[in-house]
N, C-alpha and C positions, 0 to 999 in steps of 0.2 A: 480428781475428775468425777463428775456427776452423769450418772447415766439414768435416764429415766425411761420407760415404754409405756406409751399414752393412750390407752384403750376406752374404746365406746363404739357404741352401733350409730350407726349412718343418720346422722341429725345430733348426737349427740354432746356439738361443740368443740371439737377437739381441735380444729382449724383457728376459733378465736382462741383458745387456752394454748395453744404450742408457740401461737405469735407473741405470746407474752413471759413463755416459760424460754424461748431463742435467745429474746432481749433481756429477761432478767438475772438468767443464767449461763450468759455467754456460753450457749449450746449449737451446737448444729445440729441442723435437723437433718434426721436421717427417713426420707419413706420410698420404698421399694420400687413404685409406681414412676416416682420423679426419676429417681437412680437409672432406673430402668431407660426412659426415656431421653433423659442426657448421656448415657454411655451411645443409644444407639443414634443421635442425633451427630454426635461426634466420630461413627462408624469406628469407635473403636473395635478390638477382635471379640470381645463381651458384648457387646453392643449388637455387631454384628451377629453373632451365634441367635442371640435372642430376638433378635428381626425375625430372624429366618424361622423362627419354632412359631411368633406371633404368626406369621404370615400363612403358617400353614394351620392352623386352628389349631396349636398347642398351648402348651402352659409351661411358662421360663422355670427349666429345672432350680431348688434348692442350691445346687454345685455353683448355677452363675448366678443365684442371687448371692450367697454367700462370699464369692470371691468380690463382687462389685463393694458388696457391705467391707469387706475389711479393707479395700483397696481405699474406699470413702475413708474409712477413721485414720488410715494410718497417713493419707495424704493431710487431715486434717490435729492432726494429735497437739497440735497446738490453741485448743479450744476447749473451753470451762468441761466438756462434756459433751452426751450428744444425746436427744430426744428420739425416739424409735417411735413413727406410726405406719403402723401397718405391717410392724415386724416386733414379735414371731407373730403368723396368724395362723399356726397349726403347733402342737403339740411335741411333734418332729421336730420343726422352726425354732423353739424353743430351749432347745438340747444343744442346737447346732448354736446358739448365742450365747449358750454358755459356754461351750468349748473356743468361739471363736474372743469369746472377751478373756476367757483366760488366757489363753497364745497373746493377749495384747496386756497381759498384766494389768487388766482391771475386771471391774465385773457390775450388772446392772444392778444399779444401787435400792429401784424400788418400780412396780408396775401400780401404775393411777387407773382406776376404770370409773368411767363414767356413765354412771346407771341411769337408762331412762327406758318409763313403759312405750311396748313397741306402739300403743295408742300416739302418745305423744312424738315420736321420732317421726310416725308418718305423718302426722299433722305438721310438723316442722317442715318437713321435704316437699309437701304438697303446697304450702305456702311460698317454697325456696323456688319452686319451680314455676310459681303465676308469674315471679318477675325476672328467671335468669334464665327460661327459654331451653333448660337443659331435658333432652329425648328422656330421660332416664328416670325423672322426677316423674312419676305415674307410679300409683297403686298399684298395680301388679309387681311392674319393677321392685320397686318398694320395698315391698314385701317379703318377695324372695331374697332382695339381699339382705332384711335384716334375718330370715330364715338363716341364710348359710353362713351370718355370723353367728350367730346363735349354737348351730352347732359344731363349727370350729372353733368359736372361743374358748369355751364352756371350759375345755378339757387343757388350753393354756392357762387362764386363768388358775383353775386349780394347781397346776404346777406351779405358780409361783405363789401361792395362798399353804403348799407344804412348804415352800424354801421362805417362807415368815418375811417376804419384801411385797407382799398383795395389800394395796387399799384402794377404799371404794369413795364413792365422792358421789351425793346425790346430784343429777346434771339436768335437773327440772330446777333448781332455782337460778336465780338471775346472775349475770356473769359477772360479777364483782365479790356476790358469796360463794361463786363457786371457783373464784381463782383464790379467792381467802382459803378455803379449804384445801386447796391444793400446795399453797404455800406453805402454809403448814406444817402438812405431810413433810414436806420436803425438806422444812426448817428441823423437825425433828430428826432426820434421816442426817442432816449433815452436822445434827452436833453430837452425832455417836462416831463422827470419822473424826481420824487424828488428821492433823496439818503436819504431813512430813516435806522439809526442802534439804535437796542435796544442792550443795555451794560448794564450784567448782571454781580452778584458777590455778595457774602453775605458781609452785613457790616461790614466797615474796609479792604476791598480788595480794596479800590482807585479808585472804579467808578467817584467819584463827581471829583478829581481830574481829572483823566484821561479823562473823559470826557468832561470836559470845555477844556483841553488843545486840543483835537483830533478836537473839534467843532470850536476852531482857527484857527487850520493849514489847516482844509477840509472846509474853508467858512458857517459851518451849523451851526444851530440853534438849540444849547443849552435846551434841558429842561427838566429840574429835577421839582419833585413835592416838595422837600424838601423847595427849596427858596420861593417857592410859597406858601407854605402852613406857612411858616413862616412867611411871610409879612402879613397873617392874623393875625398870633398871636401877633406882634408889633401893629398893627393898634388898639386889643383889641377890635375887633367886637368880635357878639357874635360866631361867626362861628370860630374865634380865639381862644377862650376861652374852647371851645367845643375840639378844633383841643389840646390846651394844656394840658385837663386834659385826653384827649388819649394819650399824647407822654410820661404823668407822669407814665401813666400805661402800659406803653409799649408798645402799643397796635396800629392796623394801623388804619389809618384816610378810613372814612368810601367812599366807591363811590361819593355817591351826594356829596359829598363836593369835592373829589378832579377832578373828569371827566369835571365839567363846567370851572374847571380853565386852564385845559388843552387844552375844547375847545377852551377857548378865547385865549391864547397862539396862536394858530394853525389861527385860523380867523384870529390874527393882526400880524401875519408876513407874512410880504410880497416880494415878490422877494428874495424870499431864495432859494438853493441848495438843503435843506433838515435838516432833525432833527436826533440828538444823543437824546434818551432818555435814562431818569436816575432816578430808583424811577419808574415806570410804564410802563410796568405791574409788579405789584406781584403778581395776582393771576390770575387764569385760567378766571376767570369772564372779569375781567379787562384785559386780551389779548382778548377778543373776540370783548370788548368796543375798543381798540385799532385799531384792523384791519377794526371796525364799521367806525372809526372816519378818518381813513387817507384814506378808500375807498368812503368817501364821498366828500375828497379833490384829487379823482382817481389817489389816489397811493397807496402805499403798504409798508411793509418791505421789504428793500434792505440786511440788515445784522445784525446776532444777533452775538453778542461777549460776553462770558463768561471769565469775569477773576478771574484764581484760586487762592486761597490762604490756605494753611491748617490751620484747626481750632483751633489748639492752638495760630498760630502766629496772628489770627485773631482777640482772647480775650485778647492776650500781645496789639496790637496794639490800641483797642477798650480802653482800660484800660489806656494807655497813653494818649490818645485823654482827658480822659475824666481829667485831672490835667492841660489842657489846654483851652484857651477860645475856641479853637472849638468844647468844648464837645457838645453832641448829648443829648439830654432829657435821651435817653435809655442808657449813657454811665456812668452814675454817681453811681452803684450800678454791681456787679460780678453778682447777681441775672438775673438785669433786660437788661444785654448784653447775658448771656445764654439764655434768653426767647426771645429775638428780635431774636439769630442765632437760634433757635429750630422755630421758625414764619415762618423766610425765609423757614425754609427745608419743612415745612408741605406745607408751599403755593406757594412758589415763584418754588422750585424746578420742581415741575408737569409742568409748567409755559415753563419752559426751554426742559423736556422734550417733551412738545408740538411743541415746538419751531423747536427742533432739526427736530422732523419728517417731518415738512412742508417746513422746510428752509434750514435746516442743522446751527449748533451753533458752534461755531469756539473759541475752549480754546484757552485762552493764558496765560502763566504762572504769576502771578501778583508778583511773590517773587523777590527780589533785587531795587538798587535805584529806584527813579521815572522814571529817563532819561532812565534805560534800558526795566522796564517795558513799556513806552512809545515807545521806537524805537521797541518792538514787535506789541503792538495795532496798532500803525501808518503804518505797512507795513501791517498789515492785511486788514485795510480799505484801501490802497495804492491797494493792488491787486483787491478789491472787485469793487472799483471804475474805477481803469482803464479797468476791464471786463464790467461795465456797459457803461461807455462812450465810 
């Protein structure tokens, strides 16, 4: 996910540079002023609160900008990112976006400011205003608002100019060298983030398949808990033995055992793209150990993918597996593959729909050959990626 907050004083361009940064980064745009006035167009109870404080010559508390702002992302969490104008525009504002991006397991990846002298801003407003008739375009006006940006900026800027994501963008030259500059910025910003996708799918939908194949063609790093947790039970430690008479009984492998091998995973690859995981999370516990573990290597989930499969062709397939050497501990009895798919639904599912609301989850149909269930996964991570880079 890409978060950007798009700063400049009033003439600055930010209006033609956001319409181009929507489209090119499947972003939503987020600005206070709009929010504001479609919650209270739609009388929602936000909406309504904030009427009633306009109405009487106040100013919409922080509390109901903030709630609208998270109610906007998490309605839309299914989108490349979101553009922030006109938020934070204090200092305060600031604080409260970084708390409120972290409660959403992500965080604002870089603030753009577009420097122009206040000479030139006003000359642009007073031009804007011979042909668009708007009260506000006059010099005085003017002025005082680029004043009171000036000094509520000042001291947001700074804050993210210590937290090392602040760049500057000259916004006196012409709109084509100043969207190249911008892009830029942003090109470099998204090739310091890993591409992580969780691949979901109850067993026998062709994760472990699909997933090593998609972890070839996209450069990433592979990692399922299954192999892992089987090379303990080969080796016949006891932690193997432990992990064997869970897989006899259907049963999932407990945390402490599988989260340290994950870690080490994660610590000894190096110079990778990014991770397909497979097998983790299944449960709501273990997504929150997940977003713990890759926000400690300052990344995050890029893409979750769900591949369908309907549940009878899932026990035909599970049940063929299991007359073959790749059977699965849980494939060798009709019992103990209805108790593995009844596992997934009670744990894994919650899982997915947490997924969905923070990130958005992206079915793909898993029925027919490999090659065409693949040519769907691979163009789904083909769009998700060329949005990120």
């Amino acid at each position: 996910m890409l978060n950007i907050a798009l700063f400049g004083p009033p003439g600055a361009g930010k209006g033609t540079q956001s319409e181009f940064l929507i489209k090119q980064y499947n972003l939503f745009y987020i600005s206070t002023g709009d929010l504001l006035r479609k919650e209270m167009a739609a009388k929602t109870k936000l909406g309504l609160e904030a009427r009633d404080i306009i109405a009487a010559g106040g100013l919409v508390s922080d509390e109901i900008i903030v709630q609208i702002i998270e109610k906007t992302i998490t309605d839309n969490a299914g989108s490349g990112g979101f553009l922030f104008d006109g938020f934070p525009r204090t200092y305060i504002q600031a604080y409260i976006l970084e708390g409120l991006m972290l409660k959403l397991n992500t965080s604002l990846n870089c603030l753009i400011s577009l420097t122009v002298p206040e000479e030139e801003s006003v000359r642009r407003l007073l031009n804007r205003g011979a042909t668009s008739g708007r009260s506000d375009d006059n010099e005085a006006v003017i002025r005082n608002r680029l004043r009171e940006y000036n000094q509520k900026t000042l001291p947001v800027l700074q804050f993210y100019r210590d937290k090392g994501i602040y760049a500057e963008v000259e916004g006196t030259a012409d709109i084509a060298t100043v969207r190249e500059q911008i892009t830029r910025i942003i090109q470099d910003e998204l090739s310091k983030k890993l591409f992580n996708v969780v691949l979901f799918g109850y067993p026998g939908s062709g994760r472990g398949s699909q997933g090593k194949a998609l972890a070839k063609k996209f450069g990433l790093e592979f990692v399922a808990t299954g192999p892992m947790l089987d090379a303990e039970v080969k080796l016949g430690t006891a932690t193997g033995q432990r992990i064997k008479e869970l897989y006899d009984n259907g049963q999932l492998v407990p945390d402490e055992i599988v989260v340290p091998l994950i870690e080490k995973k994660l610590a000894d690859s190096k110079g990778v793209k990014g991770y397909i995981f497979k097998g983790f999370p299944r449960t709501l516990v273990q997504s929150y150990i997940l977003d713990g573990l890759l926000k400690k290597h300052g990344s995050g989930i890029s893409q979750v993918v769900k591949i369908e499969v309907p549940t009878l062709e899932l026990i035909r397939r599970l049940d063929a597996r299991s007359h073959t050497d790749a059977c699965m501990p849980y494939d060798n009895s009709t019992e103990k593959i209805v108790k593995r798919l009844q596992e997934h639904e009670n744990k894994t599912v919650p899982v997915i729909e947490k997924y969905n609301q923070l990130h958005g989850v992206t079915k793909v149909d898993g029925m027919g050959t490999f090659e065409e269930v693949f040519a769907r996964t691979s163009a789904v991570i083909e769009d998700s990626f060329k949005n990120m880079r």
